[in-house]
One Martini backbone bead per residue (centre of mass of N, CA, C, O) as a GRO file, in nm:
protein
   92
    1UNK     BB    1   1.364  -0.636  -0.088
    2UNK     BB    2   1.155  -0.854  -0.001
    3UNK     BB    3   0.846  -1.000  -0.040
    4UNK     BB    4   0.786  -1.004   0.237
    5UNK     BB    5   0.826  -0.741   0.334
    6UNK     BB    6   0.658  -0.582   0.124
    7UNK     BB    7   0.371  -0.739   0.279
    8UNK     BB    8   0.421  -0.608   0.525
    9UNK     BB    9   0.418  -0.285   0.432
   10UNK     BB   10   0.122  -0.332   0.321
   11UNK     BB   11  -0.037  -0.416   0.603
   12UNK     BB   12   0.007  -0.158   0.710
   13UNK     BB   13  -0.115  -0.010   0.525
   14UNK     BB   14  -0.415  -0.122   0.510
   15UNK     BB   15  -0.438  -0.091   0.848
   16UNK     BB   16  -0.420   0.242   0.810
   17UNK     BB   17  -0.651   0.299   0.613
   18UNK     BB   18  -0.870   0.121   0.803
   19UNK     BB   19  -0.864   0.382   1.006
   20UNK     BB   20  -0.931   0.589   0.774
   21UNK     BB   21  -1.213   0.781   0.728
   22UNK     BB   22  -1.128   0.932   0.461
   23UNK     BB   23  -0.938   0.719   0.268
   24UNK     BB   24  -1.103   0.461   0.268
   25UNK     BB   25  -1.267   0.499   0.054
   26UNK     BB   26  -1.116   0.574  -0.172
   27UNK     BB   27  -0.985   0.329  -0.179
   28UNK     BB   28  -1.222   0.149  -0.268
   29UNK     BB   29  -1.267   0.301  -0.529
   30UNK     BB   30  -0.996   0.247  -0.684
   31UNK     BB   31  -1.021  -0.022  -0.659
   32UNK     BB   32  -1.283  -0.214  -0.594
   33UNK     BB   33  -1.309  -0.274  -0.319
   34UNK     BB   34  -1.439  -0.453  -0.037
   35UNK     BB   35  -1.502  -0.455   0.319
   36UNK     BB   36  -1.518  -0.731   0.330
   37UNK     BB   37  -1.251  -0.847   0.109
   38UNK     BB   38  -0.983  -0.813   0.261
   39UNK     BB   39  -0.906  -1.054   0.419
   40UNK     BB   40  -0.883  -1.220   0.138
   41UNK     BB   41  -0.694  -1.016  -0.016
   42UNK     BB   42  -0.459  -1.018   0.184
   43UNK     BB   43  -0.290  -1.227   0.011
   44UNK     BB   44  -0.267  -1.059  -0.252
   45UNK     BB   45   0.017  -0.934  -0.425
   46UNK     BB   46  -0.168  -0.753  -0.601
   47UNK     BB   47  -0.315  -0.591  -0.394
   48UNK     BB   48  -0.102  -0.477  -0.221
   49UNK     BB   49   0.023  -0.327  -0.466
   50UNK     BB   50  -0.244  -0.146  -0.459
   51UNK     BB   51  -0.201  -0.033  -0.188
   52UNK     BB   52   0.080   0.102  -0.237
   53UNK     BB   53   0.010   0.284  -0.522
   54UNK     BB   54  -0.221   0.449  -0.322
   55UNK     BB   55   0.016   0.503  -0.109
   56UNK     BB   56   0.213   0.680  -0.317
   57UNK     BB   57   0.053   0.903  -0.504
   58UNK     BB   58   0.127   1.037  -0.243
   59UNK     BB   59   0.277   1.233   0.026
   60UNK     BB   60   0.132   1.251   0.224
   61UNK     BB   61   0.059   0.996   0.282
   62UNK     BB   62   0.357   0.864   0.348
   63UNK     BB   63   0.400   1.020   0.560
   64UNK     BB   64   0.183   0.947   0.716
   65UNK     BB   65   0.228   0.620   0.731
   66UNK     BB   66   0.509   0.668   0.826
   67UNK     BB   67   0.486   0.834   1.081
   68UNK     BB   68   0.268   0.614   1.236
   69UNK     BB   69   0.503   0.363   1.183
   70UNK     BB   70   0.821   0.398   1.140
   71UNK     BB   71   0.897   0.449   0.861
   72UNK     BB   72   1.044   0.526   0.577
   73UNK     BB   73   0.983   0.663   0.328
   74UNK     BB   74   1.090   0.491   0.092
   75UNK     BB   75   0.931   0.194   0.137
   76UNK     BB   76   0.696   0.174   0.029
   77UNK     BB   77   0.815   0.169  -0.258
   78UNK     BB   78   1.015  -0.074  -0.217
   79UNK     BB   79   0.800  -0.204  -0.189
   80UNK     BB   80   0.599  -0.191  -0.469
   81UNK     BB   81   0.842  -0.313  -0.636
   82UNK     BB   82   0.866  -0.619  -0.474
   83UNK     BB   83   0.603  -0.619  -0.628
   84UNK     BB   84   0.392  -0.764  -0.849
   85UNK     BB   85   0.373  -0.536  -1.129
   86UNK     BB   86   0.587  -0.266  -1.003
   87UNK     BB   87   0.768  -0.137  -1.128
   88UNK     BB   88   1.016   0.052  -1.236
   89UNK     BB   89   0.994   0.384  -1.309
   90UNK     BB   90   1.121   0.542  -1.653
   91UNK     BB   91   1.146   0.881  -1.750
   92UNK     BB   92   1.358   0.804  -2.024
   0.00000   0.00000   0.00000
């Protein structure tokens, strides 16, 4: 996966959180983003990956946000993997 590609990815998530009346409260608390500066934050592929992250945290997420989106279970992970600072955990 491009680096574009998993931005793409990305920003779908981020979408699709701040659609969630449930979880985007969480989301803004485990980042620490405020809902006024997402806009200018959705620029930084740092920012990305953490949303990435929080969206990856959970399978029940993952399914919700992939079947929302008609995207691959797999995705949300291979974008995360593909932004900054996310590498591939080895648990061996």
């Amino acid at each position: 996966m491009t680096h574009d590609q998993a931005e793409m990815v990305a920003i779908q998530a981020l979408g699709w959180l701040a659609g969630d009346d449930t979880l985007f409260p969480d989301f803004l608390g485990t980042t620490g983003a405020d809902a006024a500066d997402l806009r200018s934050r959705a620029a930084d592929p740092a920012f990305l990956a953490e949303v990435l992250a929080f969206v990856t945290a959970d399978d029940a997420r993952i399914i919700a946000f992939c079947d929302s989106t008609g995207l691959g279970y797999d995705l949300p992970l291979r974008a995360r993997y593909a932004l900054p600072g996310q590498a591939e955990v080895s648990w061996t």
